[in-house]
SEVEXDREN-411934 format. One record per residue (C-alpha): residue in one letter; x, y, z. Coordinates in nm, 3 decimals, decimal comma, padded with zeros to 5 digits. Layout:
 rest       u       v       w
    A       X       Y       Z
...
//
This chain:
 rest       u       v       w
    X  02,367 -01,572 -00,665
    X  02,282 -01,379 -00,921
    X  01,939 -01,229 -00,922
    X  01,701 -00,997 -01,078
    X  01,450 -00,751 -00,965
    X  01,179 -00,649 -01,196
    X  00,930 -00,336 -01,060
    X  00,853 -00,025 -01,258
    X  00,891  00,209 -00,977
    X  01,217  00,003 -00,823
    X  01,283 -00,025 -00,530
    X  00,876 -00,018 -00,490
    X  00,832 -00,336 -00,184
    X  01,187 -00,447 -00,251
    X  01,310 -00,135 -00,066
    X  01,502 -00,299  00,193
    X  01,491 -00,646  00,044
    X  01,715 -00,582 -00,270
    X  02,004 -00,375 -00,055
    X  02,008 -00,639  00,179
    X  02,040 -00,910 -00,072
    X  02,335 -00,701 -00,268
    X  02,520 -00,610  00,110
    X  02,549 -01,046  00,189
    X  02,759 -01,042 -00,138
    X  02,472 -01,147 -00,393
    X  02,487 -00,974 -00,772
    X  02,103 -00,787 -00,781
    X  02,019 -00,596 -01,110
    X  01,684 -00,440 -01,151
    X  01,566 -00,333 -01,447
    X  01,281 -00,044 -01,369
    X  01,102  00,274 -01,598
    X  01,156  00,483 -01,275
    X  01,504  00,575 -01,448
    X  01,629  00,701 -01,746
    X  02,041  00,618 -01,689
    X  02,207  00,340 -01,543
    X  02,278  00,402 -01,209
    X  02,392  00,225 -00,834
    X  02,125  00,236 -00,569
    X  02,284  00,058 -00,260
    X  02,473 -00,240 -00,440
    X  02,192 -00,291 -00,656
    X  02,296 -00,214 -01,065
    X  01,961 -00,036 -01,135
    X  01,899 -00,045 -01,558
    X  01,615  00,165 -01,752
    X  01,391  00,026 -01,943
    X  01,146  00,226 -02,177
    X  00,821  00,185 -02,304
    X  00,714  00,236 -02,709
    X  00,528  00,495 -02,852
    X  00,222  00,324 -03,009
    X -00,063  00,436 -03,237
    X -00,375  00,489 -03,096
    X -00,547  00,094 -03,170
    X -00,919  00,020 -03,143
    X -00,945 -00,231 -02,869
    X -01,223 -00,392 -02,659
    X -01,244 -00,158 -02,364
    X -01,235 -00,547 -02,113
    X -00,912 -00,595 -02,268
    X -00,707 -00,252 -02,223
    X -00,565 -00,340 -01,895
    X -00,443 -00,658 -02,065
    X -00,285 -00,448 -02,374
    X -00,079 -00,232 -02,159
    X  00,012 -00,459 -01,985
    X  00,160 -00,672 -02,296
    X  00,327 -00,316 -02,377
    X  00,534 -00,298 -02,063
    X  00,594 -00,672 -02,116
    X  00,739 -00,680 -02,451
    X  00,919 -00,382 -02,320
    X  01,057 -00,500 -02,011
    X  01,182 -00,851 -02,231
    X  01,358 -00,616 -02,509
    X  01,580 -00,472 -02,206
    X  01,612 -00,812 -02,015
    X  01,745 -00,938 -02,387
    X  02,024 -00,715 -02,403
    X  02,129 -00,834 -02,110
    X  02,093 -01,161 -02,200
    X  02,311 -01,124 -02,512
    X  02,563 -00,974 -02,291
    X  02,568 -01,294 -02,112
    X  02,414 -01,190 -01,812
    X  02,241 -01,555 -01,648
    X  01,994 -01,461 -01,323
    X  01,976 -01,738 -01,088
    X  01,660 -01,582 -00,927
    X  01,384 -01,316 -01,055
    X  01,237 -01,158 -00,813
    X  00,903 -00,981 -00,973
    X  00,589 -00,760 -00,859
    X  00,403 -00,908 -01,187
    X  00,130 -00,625 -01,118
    X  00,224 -00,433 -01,469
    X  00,286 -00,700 -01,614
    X  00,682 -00,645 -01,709
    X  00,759 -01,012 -01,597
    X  00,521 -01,200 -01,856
    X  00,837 -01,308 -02,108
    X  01,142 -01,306 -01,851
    X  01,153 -01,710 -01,858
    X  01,126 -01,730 -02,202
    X  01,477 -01,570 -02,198
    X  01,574 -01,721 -01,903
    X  01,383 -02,080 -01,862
    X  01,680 -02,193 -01,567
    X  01,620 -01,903 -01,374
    X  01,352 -01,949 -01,054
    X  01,097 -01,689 -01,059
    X  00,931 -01,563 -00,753
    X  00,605 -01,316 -00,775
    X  00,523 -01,077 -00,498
    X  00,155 -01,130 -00,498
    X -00,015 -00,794 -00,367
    X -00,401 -00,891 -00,506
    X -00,586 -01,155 -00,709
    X -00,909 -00,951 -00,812
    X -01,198 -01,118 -00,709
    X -01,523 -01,091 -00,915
    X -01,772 -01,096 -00,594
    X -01,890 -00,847 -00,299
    X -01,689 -00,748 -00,055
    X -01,422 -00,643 -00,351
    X -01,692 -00,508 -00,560
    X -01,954 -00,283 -00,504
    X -01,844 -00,266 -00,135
    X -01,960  00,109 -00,132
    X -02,325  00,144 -00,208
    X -02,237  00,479 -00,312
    X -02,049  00,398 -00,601
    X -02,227  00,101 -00,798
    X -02,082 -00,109 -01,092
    X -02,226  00,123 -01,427
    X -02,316 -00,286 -01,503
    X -02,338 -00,496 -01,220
    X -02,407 -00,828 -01,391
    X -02,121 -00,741 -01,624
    X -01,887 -00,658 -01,405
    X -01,738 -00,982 -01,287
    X -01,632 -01,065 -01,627
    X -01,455 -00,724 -01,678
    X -01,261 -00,839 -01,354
    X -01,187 -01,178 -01,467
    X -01,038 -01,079 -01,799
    X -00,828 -00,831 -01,544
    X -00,693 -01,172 -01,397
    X -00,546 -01,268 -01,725
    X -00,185 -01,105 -01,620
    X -00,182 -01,313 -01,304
    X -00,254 -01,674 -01,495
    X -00,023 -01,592 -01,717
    X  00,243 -01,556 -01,467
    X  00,130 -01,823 -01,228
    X  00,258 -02,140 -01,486
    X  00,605 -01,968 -01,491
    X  00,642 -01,921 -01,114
    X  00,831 -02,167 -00,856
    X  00,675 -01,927 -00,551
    X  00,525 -01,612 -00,427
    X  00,504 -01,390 -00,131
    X  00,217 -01,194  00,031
    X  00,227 -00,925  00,290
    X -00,074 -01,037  00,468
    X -00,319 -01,347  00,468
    X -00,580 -01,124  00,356
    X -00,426 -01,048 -00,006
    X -00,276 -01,433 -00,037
    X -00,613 -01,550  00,002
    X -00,733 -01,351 -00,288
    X -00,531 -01,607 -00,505
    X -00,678 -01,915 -00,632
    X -00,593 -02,221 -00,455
    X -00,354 -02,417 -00,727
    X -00,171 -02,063 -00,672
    X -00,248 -01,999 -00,278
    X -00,031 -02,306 -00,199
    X  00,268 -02,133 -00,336
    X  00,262 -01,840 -00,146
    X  00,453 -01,790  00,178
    X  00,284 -01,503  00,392
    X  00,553 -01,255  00,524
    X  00,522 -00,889  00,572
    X  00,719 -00,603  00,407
    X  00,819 -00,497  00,735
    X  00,766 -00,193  00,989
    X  01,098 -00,021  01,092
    X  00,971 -00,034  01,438
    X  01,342  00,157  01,552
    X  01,238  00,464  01,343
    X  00,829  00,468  01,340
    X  00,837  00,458  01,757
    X  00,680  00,725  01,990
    X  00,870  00,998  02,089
    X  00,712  01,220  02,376
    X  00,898  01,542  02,312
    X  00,847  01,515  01,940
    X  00,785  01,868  01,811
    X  00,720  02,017  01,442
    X  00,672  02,311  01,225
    X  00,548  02,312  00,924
    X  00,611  02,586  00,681
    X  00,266  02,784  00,668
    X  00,172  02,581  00,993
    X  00,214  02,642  01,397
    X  00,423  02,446  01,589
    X  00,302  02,072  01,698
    X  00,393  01,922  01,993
    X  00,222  01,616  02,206
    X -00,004  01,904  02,425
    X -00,193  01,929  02,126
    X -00,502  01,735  02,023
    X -00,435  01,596  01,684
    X -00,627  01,389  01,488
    X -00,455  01,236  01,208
    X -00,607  01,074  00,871
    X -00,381  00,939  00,578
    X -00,434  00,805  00,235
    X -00,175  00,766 -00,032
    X -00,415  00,982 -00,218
    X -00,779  01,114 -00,110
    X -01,014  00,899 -00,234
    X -01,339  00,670 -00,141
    X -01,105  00,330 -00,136
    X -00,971  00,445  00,212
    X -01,271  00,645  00,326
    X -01,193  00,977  00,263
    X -01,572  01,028  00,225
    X -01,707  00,895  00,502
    X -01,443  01,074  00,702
    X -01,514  01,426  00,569
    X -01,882  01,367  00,662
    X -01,765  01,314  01,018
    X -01,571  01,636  01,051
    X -01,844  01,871  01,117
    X -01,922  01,726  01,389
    X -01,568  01,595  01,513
    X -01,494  01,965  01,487
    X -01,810  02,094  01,671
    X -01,714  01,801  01,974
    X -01,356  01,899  02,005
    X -01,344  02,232  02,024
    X -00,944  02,247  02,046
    X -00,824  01,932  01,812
    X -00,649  01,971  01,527
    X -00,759  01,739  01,251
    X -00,419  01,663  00,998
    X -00,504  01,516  00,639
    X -00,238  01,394  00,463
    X -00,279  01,229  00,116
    X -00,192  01,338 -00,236
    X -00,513  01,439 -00,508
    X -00,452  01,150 -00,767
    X -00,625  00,846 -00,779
    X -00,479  00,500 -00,667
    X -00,753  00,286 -00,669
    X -01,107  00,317 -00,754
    X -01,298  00,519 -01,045
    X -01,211  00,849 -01,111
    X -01,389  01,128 -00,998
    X -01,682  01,302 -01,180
    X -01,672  01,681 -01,334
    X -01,282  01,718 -01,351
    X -01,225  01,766 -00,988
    X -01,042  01,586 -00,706
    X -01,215  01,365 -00,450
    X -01,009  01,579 -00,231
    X -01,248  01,869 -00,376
    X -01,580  01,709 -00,400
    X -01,648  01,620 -00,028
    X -01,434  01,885  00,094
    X -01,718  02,120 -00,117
    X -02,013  01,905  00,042
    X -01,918  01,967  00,410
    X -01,786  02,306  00,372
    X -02,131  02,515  00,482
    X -02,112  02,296  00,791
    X -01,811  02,403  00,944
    X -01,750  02,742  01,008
    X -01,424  02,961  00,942
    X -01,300  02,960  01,283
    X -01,317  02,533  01,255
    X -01,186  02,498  00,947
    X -00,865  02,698  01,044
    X -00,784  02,388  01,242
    X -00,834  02,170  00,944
    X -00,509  02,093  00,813
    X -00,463  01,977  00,467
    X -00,044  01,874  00,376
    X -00,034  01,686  00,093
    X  00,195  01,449  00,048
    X  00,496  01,565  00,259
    X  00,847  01,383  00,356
    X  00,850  01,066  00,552
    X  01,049  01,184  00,819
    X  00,802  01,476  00,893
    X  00,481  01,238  00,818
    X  00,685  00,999  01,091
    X  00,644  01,303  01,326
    X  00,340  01,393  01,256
    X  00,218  01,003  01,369
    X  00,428  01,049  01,687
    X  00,247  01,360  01,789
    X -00,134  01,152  01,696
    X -00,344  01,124  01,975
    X -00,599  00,957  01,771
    X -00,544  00,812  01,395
    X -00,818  00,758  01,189
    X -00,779  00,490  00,952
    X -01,041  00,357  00,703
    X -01,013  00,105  00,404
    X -01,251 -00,114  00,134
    X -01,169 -00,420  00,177
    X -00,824 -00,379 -00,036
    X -00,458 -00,431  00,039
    X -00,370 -00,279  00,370
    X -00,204 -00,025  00,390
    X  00,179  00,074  00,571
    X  00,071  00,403  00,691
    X -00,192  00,199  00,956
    X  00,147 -00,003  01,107
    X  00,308  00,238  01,150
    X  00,077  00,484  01,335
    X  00,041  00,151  01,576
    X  00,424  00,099  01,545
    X  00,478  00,506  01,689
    X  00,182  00,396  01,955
    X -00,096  00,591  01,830
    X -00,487  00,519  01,937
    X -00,639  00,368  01,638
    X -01,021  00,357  01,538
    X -01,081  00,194  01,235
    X -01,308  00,024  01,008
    X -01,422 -00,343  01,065
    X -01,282 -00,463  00,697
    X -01,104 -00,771  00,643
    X -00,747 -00,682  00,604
    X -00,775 -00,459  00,898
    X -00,850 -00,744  01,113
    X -00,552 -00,914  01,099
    X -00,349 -00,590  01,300
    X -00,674 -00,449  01,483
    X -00,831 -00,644  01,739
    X -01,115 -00,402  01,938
    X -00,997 -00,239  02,252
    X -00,708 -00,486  02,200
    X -00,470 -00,276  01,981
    X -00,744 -00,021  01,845
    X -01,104  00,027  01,844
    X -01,332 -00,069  01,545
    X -01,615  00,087  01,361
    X -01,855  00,015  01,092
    X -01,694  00,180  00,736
    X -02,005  00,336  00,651
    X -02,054  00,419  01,031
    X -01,950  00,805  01,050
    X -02,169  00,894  01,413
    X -02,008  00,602  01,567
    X -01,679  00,681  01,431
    X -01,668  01,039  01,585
    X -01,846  00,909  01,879
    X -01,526  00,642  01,951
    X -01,267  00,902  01,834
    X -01,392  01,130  02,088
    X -01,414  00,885  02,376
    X -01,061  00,828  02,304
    X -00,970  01,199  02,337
    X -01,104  01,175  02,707
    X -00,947  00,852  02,786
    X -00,548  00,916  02,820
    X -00,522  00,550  02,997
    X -00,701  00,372  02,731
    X -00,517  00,543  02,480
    X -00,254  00,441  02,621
    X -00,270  00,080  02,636
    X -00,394  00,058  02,305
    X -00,080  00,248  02,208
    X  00,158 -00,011  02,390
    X -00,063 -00,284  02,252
    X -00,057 -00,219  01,855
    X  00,326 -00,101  01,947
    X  00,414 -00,467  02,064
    X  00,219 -00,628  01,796
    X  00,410 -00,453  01,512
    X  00,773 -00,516  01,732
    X  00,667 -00,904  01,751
    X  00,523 -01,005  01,455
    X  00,572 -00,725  01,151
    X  00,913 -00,574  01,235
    X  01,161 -00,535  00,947
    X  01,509 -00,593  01,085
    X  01,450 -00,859  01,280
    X  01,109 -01,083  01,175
    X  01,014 -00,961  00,821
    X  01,362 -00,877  00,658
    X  01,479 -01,200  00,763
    X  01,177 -01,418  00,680
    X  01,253 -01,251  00,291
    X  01,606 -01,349  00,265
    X  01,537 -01,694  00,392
    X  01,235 -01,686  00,135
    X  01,499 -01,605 -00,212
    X  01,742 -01,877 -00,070
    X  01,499 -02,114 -00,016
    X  01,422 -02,067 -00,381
    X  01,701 -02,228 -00,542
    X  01,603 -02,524 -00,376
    X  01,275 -02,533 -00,526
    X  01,219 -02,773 -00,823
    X  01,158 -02,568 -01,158
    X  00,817 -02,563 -01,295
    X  00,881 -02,507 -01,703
//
């Protein structure tokens, strides 16, 4: 078959997917902004596509996520033209319609199946807004029309598809129902043979001592430091996590952009703002074993999860994110927040223990517990390990649920 990938950071979720696809003999193009030259990544013919420079246009402020993503649209459709003029014919599209690059494809290509990774529908109503007291809608009432007109990219898409696929029930049930029925629920997939634990794991860090498993660490992660995944209430816990464990090591890892959420007031990071509120609580001496990395290579963030005697993991109610599997997947003791998409990998004192978001006392207070239980870490470990090895791992549940997903396309009626 002949099929096309469409994600402007390609490989993005079709990282294992697409190479997979190209190695059993299938032709896979993508067409992507992430480069600037044609190029081979793993079988897959990877092609640039570029966006316009546009004047500046006047434009209701509800309607600017909508206009770009038209832009990257029209964009994405002047590339996938060219190669339609070359004669190029997809059998399958295979799209994360999330910047909206996908909007025209079948109007160039009305034979071709189309099938939508579906990573959120954006509902109007609490939990998925104003889950954080602390950081109100500017118009409450107004709000939920702002996030409708948001939707506009996904019913624009959802006529055009044949299917989708979720990563977990928690984001395909954001989707309305004349959509929901569409989408088959199947992971990404955790590399279970590479995130695993290893008990003589060591690592050094330039600027940093040497880790090994004799040390207490405390991990937290975010893709970047921000509210959505707790980074506040976690900072508010590390005075005293510090003051309890007198010899942990607490290891933050997570850029200083924004992915989700507002961004921050006064030009500074969220990294900066509640690092700056809990700083005259922790003295010199603690915050020397406050670790701060960045964002650093996976194989070194792998390590640094297989040296975790306790990881920390917080989220809104949002998409969930891989860095939680695979701290279970490498058998680390998990507390985390008692939010939706959590649930459906953390059962309590089954394969983690749960807390309150907003709950920062009993958060340290559980964390801590942990530290002086090696048995129940342990179980929990070899619990969340099993969970991800039965039911999330790549090679040999999720990758193959995928592939069977794109073949069982073709066999789907077309719906235009």
């Amino acid at each position: 078959m002949k099929i096309l990938f469409i994600h402007q950071n390609f490989p993005g979720q079709y990282k294992h997917l697409a190479p997979a696809l190209a190695e059993a003999g299938h032709d896979c193009i993508a067409l992507t902004l992430r480069v600037k030259d044609t190029t081979n990544w793993k079988g897959v013919d990877v092609r640039p596509y570029t966006l316009p420079k546009r004047d500046g246009q006047k434009l209701h402020p509800w309607l600017l996520d909508l206009d770009t993503k038209v832009t990257r649209g029209e964009a994405c459709y002047r590339a996938a033209r060219a190669l339609r003029d070359q004669g190029y014919k997809p059998d399958i599209i295979l799209a994360h319609p999330g910047w909206g690059e996908s909007m025209f494809l079948r109007d160039l290509w009305p034979r071709a199946r189309l099938g939508l990774y579906c990573e959120l529908y954006h509902e109007p109503g609490y939990p998925h807004l104003d889950f954080d007291p602390e950081f109100p809608s500017n118009d409450p009432e107004s709000q939920p029309l702002r996030i409708r007109l948001k939707n506009l990219n996904n019913h624009l898409h959802f006529p055009m598809a044949e299917a989708g696929i979720s990563p977990t029930r928690f984001q395909a049930d954001t989707f309305p129902a004349e959509f929901r029925d569409r989408i088959t629920i199947c992971h990404d997939g955790i590399d279970t043979a590479m995130s695993r634990p290893a008990p003589n794991v060591r690592l050094k860090l330039k600027g940093h001592t040497e880790y090994t498993r004799d040390d207490e660490i405390i991990t937290f992660v975010n893709r970047n430091l921000e509210p959505y995944r707790g980074y506040h209430v976690f900072m508010r816990a590390l005075p005293r996590l510090l003051k309890e464990r007198p010899n942990a090591r607490v290891i933050i890892i997570g850029g200083d952009e924004v992915s989700y959420g507002a961004q921050p007031p006064g030009g500074k990071t969220w990294k900066q703002i509640f690092r700056e509120e809990v700083a005259s609580q922790i003295s010199a001496e603690n915050w020397k074993r406050v670790h701060f990395l960045g964002r650093i290579p996976h194989a070194d963030f792998t390590r640094i999860l297989q040296l975790s005697r306790v990881h920390v993991y917080l989220t809104y109610p949002f998409v969930l994110s891989w860095s939680l599997m695979e701290a279970m997947a490498c058998e680390a003791a998990i507390v985390a927040s008692d939010t939706a998409p959590v649930r459906e990998v953390i059962t309590d004192d089954e394969t983690g223990r749960m807390v309150d978001f907003f709950d920062g006392e009993t958060l340290v207070d559980e964390v801590c517990e942990l530290l002086e239980d090696a048995e129940a870490r342990a179980d929990l470990g070899r619990n969340a390990r099993a969970l991800m090895q039965s039911q999330y791992d790549l090679k040999t549940i999720c990758l193959p649920r995928q592939i069977k997903w794109v073949t069982e396309l073709m066999d789907l009626p077309l719906v235009v």
